[in-house]
C-alpha positions as CSV (number, residue, x, y, z in Angstrom):
1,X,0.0,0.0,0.0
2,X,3.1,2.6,0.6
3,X,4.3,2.0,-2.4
4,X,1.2,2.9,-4.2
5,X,-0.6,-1.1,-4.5
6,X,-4.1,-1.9,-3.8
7,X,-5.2,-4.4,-1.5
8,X,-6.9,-7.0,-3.7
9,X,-7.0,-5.6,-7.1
10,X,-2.7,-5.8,-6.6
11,X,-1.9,-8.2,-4.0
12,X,-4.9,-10.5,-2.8
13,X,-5.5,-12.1,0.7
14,X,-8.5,-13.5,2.2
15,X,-9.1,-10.9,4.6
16,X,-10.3,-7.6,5.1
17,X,-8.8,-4.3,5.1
18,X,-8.2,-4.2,9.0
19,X,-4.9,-5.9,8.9
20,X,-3.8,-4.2,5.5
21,X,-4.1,-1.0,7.4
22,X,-2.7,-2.3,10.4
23,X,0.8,-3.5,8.7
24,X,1.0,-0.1,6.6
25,X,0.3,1.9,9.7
26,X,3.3,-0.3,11.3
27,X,5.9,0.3,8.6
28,X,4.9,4.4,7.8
29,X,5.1,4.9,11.5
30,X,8.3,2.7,12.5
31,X,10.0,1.7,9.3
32,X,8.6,-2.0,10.7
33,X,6.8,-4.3,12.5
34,X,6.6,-2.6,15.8
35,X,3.2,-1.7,15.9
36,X,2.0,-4.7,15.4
37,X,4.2,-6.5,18.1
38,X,2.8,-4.0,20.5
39,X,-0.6,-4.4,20.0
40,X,0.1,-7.9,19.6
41,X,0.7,-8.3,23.1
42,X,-1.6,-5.8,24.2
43,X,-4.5,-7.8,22.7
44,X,-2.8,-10.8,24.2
45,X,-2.7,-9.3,27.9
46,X,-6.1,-7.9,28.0
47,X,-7.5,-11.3,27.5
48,X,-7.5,-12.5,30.9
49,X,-8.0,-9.1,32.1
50,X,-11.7,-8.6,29.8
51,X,-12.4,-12.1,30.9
52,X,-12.0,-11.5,34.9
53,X,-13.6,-7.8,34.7
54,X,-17.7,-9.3,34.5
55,X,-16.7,-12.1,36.3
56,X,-15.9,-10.4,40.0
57,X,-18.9,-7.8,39.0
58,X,-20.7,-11.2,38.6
59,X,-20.1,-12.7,42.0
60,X,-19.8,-9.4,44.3
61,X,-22.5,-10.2,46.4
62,X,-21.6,-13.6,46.8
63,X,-19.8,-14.6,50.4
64,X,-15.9,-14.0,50.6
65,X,-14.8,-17.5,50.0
66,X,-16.7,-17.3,47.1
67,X,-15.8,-14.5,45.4
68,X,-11.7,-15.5,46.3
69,X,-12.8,-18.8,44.1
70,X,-14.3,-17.1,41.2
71,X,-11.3,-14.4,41.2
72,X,-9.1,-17.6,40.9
73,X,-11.0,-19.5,38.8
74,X,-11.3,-16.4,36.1
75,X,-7.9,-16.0,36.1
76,X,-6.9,-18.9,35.6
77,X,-9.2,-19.5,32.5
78,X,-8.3,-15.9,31.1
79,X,-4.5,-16.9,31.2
80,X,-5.4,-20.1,29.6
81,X,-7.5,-18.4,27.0
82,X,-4.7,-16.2,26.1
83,X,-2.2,-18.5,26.0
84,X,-4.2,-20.6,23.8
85,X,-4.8,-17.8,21.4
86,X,-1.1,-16.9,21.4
87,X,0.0,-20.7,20.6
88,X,-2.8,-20.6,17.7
89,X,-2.6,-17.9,16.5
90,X,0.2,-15.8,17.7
91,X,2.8,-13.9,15.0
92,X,0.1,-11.4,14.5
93,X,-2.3,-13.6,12.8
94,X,-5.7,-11.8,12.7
95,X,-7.4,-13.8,14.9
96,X,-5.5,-12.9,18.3
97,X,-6.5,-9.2,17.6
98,X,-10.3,-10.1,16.5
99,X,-10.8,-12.0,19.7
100,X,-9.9,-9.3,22.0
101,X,-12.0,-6.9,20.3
102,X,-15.2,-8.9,20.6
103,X,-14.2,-9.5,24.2
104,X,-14.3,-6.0,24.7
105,X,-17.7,-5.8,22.9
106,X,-19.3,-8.2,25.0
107,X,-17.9,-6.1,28.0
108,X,-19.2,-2.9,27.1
109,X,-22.2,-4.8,26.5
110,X,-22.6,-6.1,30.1
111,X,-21.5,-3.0,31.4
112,X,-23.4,-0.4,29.7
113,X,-27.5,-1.5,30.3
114,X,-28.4,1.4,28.6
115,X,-29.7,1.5,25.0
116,X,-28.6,5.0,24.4
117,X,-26.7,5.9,21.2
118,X,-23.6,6.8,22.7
119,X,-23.4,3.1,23.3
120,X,-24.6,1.9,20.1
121,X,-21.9,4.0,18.5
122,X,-19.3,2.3,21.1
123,X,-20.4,-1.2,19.9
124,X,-21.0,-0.3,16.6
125,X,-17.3,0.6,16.1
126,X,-15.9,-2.2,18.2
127,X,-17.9,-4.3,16.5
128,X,-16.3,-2.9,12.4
129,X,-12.9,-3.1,14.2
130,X,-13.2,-6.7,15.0
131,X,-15.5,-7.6,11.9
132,X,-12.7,-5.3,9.8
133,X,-10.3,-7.4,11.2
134,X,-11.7,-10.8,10.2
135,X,-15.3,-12.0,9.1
136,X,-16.8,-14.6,11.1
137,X,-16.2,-13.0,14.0
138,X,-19.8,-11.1,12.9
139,X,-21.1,-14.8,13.7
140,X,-20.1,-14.8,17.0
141,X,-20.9,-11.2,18.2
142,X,-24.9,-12.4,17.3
143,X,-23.4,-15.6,19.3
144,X,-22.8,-14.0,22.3
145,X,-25.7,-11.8,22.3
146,X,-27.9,-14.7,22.0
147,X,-26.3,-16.1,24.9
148,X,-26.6,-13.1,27.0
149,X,-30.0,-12.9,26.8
150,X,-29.0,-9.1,25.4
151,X,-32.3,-7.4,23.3
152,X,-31.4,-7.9,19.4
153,X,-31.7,-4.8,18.1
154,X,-30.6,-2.2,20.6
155,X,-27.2,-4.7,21.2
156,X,-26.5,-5.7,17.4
157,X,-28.8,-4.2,14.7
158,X,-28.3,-0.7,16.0
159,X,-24.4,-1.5,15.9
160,X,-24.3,-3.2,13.1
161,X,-25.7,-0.7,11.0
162,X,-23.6,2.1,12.4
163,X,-20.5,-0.2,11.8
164,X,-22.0,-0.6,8.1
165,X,-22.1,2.9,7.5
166,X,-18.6,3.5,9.3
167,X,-17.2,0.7,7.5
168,X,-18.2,2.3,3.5
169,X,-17.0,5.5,4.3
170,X,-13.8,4.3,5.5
171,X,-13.9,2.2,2.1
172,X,-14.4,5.7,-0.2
173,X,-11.9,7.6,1.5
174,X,-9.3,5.1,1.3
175,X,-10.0,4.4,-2.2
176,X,-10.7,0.7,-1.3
177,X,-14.4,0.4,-2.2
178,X,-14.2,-0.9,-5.8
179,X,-11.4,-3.5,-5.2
180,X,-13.0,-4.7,-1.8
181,X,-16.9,-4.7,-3.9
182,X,-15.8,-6.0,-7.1
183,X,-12.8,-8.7,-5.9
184,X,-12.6,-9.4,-2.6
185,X,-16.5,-9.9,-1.8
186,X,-17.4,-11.8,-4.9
187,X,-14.2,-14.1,-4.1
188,X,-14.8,-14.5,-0.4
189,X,-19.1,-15.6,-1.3
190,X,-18.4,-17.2,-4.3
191,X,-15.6,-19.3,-4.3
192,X,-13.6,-19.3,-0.3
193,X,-16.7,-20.1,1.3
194,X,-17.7,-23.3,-1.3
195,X,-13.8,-24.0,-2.3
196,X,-14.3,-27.6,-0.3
197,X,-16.5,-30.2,-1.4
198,X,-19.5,-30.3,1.3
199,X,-21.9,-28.1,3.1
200,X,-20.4,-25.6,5.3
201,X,-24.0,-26.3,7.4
202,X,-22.5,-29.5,7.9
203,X,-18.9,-29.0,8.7
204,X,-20.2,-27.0,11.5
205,X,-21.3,-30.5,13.2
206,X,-18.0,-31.7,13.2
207,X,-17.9,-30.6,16.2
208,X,-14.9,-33.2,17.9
209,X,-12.6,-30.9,15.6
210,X,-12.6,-28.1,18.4
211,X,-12.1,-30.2,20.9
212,X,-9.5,-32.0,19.3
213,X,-7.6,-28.4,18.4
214,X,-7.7,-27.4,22.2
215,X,-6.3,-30.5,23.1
216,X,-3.5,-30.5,20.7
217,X,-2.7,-27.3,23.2
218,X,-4.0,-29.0,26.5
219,X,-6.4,-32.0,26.6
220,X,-7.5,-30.9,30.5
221,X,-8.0,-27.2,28.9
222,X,-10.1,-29.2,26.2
223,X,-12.0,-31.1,29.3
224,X,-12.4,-27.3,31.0
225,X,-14.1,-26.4,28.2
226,X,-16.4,-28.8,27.4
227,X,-17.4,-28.9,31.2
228,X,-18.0,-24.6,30.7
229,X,-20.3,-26.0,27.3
230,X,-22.1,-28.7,29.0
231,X,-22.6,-27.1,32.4
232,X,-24.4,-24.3,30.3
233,X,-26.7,-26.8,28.3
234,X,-27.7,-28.5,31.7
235,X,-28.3,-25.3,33.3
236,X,-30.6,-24.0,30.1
237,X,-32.5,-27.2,30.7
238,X,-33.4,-27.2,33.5
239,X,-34.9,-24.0,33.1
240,X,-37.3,-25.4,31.1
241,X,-37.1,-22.4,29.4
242,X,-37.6,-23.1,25.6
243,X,-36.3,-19.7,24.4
244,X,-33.3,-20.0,26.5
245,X,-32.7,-23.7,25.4
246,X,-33.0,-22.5,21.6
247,X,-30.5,-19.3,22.0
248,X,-27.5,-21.8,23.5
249,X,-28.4,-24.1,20.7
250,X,-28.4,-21.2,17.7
251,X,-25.4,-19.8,19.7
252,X,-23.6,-23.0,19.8
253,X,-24.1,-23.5,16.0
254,X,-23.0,-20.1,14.8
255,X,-20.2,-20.4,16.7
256,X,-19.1,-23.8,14.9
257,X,-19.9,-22.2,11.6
258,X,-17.6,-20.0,12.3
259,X,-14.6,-22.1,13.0
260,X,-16.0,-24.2,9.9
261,X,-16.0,-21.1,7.3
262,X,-14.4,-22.1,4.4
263,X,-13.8,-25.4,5.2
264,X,-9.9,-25.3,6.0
265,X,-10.3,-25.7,10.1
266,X,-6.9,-24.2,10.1
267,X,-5.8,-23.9,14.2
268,X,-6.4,-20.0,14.3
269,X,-9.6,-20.6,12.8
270,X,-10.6,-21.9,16.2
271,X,-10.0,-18.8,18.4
272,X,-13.2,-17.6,16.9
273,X,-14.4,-19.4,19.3
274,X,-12.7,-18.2,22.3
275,X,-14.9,-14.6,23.3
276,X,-18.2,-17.4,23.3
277,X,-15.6,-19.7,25.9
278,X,-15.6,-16.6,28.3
279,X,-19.1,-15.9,27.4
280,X,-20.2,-19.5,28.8
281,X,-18.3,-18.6,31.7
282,X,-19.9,-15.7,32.9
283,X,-23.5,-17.4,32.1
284,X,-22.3,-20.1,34.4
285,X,-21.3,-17.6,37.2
286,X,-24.8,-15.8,37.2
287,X,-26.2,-19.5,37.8
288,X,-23.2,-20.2,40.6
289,X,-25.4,-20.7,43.7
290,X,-27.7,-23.3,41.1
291,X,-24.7,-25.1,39.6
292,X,-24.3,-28.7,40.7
293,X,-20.8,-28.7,43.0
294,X,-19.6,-31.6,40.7
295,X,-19.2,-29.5,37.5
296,X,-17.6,-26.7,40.1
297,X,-15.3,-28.8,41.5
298,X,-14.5,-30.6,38.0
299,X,-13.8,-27.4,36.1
300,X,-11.4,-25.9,38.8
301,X,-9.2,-29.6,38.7
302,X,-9.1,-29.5,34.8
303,X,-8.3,-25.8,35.0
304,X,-5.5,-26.0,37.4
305,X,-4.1,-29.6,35.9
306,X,-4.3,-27.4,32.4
307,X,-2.2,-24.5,34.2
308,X,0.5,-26.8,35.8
309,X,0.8,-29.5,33.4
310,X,0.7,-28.3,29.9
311,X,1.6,-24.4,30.4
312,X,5.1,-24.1,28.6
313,X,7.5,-22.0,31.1
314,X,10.3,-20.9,28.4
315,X,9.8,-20.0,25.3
316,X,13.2,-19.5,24.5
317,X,13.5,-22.0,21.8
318,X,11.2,-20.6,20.0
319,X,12.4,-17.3,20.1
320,X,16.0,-18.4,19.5
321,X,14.7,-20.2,16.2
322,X,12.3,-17.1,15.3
323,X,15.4,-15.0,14.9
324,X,17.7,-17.6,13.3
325,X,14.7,-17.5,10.4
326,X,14.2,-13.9,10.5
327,X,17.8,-13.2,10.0
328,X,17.7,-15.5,6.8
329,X,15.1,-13.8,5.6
330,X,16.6,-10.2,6.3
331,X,19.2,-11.3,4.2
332,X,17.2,-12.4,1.3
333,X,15.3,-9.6,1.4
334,X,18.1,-7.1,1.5
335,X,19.9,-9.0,-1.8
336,X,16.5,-8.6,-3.5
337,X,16.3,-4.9,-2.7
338,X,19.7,-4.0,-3.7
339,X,19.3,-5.7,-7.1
340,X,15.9,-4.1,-7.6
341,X,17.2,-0.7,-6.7
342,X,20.8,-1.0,-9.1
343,X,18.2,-2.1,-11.8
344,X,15.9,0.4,-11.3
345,X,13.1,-2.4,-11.5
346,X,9.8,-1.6,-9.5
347,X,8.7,-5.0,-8.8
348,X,9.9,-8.9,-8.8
349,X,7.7,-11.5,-9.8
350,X,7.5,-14.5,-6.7
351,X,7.8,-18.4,-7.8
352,X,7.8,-20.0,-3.9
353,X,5.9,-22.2,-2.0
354,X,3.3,-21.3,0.6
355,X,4.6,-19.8,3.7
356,X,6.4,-17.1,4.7
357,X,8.9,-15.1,2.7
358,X,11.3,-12.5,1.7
359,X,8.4,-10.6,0.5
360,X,7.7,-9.6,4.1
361,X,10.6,-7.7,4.3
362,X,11.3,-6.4,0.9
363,X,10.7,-2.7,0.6
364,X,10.1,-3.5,-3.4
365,X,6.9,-5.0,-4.2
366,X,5.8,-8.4,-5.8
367,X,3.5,-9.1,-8.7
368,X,0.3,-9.9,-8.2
369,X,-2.2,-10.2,-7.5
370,X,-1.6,-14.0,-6.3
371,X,1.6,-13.5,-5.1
372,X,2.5,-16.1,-2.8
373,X,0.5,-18.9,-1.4
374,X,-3.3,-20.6,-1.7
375,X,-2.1,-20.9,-5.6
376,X,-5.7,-22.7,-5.8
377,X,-6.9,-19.4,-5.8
378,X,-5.5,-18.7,-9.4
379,X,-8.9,-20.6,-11.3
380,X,-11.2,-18.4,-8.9
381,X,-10.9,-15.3,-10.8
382,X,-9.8,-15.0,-14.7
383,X,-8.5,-11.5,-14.1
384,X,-6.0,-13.6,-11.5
385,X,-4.6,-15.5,-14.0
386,X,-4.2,-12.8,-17.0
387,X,-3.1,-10.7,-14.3
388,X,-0.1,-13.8,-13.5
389,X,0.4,-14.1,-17.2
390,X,1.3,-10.3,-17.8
391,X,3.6,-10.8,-15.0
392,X,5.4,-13.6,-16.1
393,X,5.5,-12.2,-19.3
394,X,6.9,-8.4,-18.0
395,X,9.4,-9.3,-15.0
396,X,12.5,-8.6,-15.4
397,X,13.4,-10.8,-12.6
398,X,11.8,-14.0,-10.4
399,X,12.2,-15.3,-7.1
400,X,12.3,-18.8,-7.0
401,X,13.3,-21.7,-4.2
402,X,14.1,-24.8,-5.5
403,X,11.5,-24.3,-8.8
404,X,12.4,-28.1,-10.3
405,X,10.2,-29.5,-7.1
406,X,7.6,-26.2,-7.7
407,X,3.9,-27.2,-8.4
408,X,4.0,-25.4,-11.6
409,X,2.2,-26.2,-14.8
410,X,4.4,-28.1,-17.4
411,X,4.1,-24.9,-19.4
412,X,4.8,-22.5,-17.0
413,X,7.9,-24.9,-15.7
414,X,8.8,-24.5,-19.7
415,X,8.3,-21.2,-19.8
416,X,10.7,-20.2,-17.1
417,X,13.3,-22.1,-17.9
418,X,13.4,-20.8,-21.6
419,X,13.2,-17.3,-20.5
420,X,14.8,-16.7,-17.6
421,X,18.5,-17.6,-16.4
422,X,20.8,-17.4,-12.5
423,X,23.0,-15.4,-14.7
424,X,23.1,-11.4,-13.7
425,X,22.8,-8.9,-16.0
426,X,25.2,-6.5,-15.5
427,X,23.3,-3.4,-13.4
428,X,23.3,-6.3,-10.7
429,X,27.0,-5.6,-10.0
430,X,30.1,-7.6,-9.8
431,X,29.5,-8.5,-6.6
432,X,26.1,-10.4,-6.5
433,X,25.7,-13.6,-5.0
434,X,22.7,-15.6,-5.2
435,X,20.6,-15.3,-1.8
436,X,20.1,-18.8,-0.6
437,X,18.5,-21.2,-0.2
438,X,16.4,-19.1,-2.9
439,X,17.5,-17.6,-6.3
440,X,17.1,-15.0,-8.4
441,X,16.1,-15.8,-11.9
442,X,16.8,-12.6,-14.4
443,X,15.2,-12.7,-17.8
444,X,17.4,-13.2,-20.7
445,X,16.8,-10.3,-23.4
């Protein structure tokens, strides 16, 4: 975006603008990643802390020894929450950020009683910041209101309309509309959502996938959970209250279709789920003095056994081999950015696998607008692959790692190898050496 691309129409991602405007914010402001670090680990702290806040309102006239259990308890599940979300989706995936946000939503909401329009316009922008950010988390904003027992209109219609109307002028001014109207939604409706074979309103009753993804992270935080879940159901029942027994169930579902959008159940795909976790816990804390001692006592032992047993104390290792690959790709990206600049070439056309890459820290751009991974993406749109054909046609120089073992088309694998050559041309300089383990391909005149 600094150096003049739009999102979508130039470089295309499957999410919203939020976390374009996030990362160019980050590098105009601090030549970096900075900002996004920051608030990175701001979101990541404030969820234990938005998780306790309702909880001790909750339970302040409840006896001492009480309310020293629920302050426990809350903490406890708020670290684990946030460390669960940092081990899923961590690195600044959008997830972490969307998470806190609707946390924050569903605070405000608790807090604020009121149906005034100050607060509507409070909730209406918390909820385009966390919707901007990523999707689904729309699906379970009307999740948690459900489960709150909140009125519909004045606690989401309201909101959502004002963060509809927040959301289109932010569009126009920064010249995103068109791209995000006439790409990005007709990509995301008509081909993300149905890329899988299957009915997305079936993938959301696979519902052993989230509780096998918390117990890849801890099976007793998985057994917490599904004690917060089922200790909610039994209380609804035995209610008999039919409307509350049909808002856990719609609530419950729109939750699960919103890990299961677009069918990929990737692991960050299933803090969507996380605001609804604290959510169940504050429903469970209104019904405290009500709740059977035996899921009480059961959720505090799978908590605690979750804290001691599976909460990493170092993360050392991780860091230590974070910087060894950031460092490579440093490098990398500082051979590309000389060559560009002694070339005077504007952008480099990008031949690698899925993942990261150099590209992230290149100050020169990449064709696009598929410019990296999800390379199934390339039969969604005809403009993506005329676009990728112009490319290949007009770069005047490709990055490539290890392109014999690429997933290429025989013709493209053809065409590259006819046109293009490790051989520098001579604006490169004398003293260029190939940035490995990739290479630069240059085309041959």
């Amino acid at each position: 975006m600094l150096n003049g691309l739009k999102p979508y129409a130039d470089l295309f991602e499957t999410k919203p603008p939020g976390i374009f405007l996030l990362h160019a914010l980050s590098l105009k402001l601090f030549g970096g990643p900075f900002l996004v670090k920051l608030l990175q680990a701001i979101v990541l702290l404030g969820i234990p802390v938005l998780v306790v806040i309702p909880s001790i309102n909750i339970v302040q006239d409840r006896s001492a020894s009480r309310r020293k259990l629920i302050s426990v308890l809350s903490i406890l599940l708020g670290l684990l929450l946030a460390l669960f979300t940092a081990d899923q989706a961590g690195f600044g995936l959008t997830e972490s950020y969307g998470a806190c946000l609707v946390l924050a939503y569903f605070v405000y909401l608790i807090s604020n009683n009121h149906s005034s329009l100050t607060r509507s316009i409070v909730l209406g922008i918390l909820m385009l910041l966390s919707v901007g950010i990523k999707e689904p988390f729309l699906l379970i904003i009307v999740a948690g209101v459900l489960l709150l027992q909140k009125n519909f209109f004045s606690s989401f219609v309201y909101p959502f309309c004002i963060a509809v109307a927040l959301g289109f002028i932010g569009l126009l001014v920064l010249g995103l509309a068109n791209p995000f109207f006439q790409i990005y939604l007709p990509h995301m409706l008509g081909y993300h959502v149905v890329q899988h074979k299957g009915s997305l309103f079936l993938y959301a009753l696979e519902i052993w996938r989230t509780f096998i993804n918390l117990g890849a992270y801890s099976w007793w935080l998985a057994l917490a959970v599904s004690a917060l879940w089922i200790g909610v159901a039994y209380q609804s029942l035995a209610t008999r209250n039919r409307s509350l027994v049909l808002r856990f169930l719609a609530a419950s579902y729109l939750m699960f279709i919103a890990i299961a959008t677009g069918g990929d159940f990737y692991g960050h795909h299933f803090i969507f789920a996380v605001p609804i976790y604290a959510v169940l816990w504050w429903i469970l804390l209104q019904q405290f003095q009500k709740v059977h001692i035996g899921i009480v006592v059961g959720f505090a032992i799978t908590l605690i056994a979750a804290a001691v047993t599976d909460t990493p104390l170092s993360y050392q290792a991780q860091r230590v081999s974070w910087q060894t690959s950031e460092e490579e790709t440093l490098r990398v990206a500082g051979v590309i950015d000389a060559v560009m600049e002694r070339c005077g070439w504007e952008r480099y056309l990008q031949m690698i696998p899925r993942g990261g890459g150099p590209y992230a820290y290149t100050n020169t751009s990449p064709y696009g607008p598929i410019f990296v991974h999800y390379s199934r993406f390339i039969g969604a749109n005809t403009m993506y692959q005329s676009e990728y054909i112009r490319a290949l046609q007009d770069a005047k120089v490709a990055l490539v790692l290890d392109i014999e073992n690429s997933n290429f088309t025989e013709y493209t694998l053809q065409y590259v190898q006819s046109n293009f050559s490790p051989d520098a041309p001579a604006c490169v300089g004398e003293d260029f050496v190939q940035p490995a383990p990739y290479s630069l391909l240059f085309r041959q005149s």
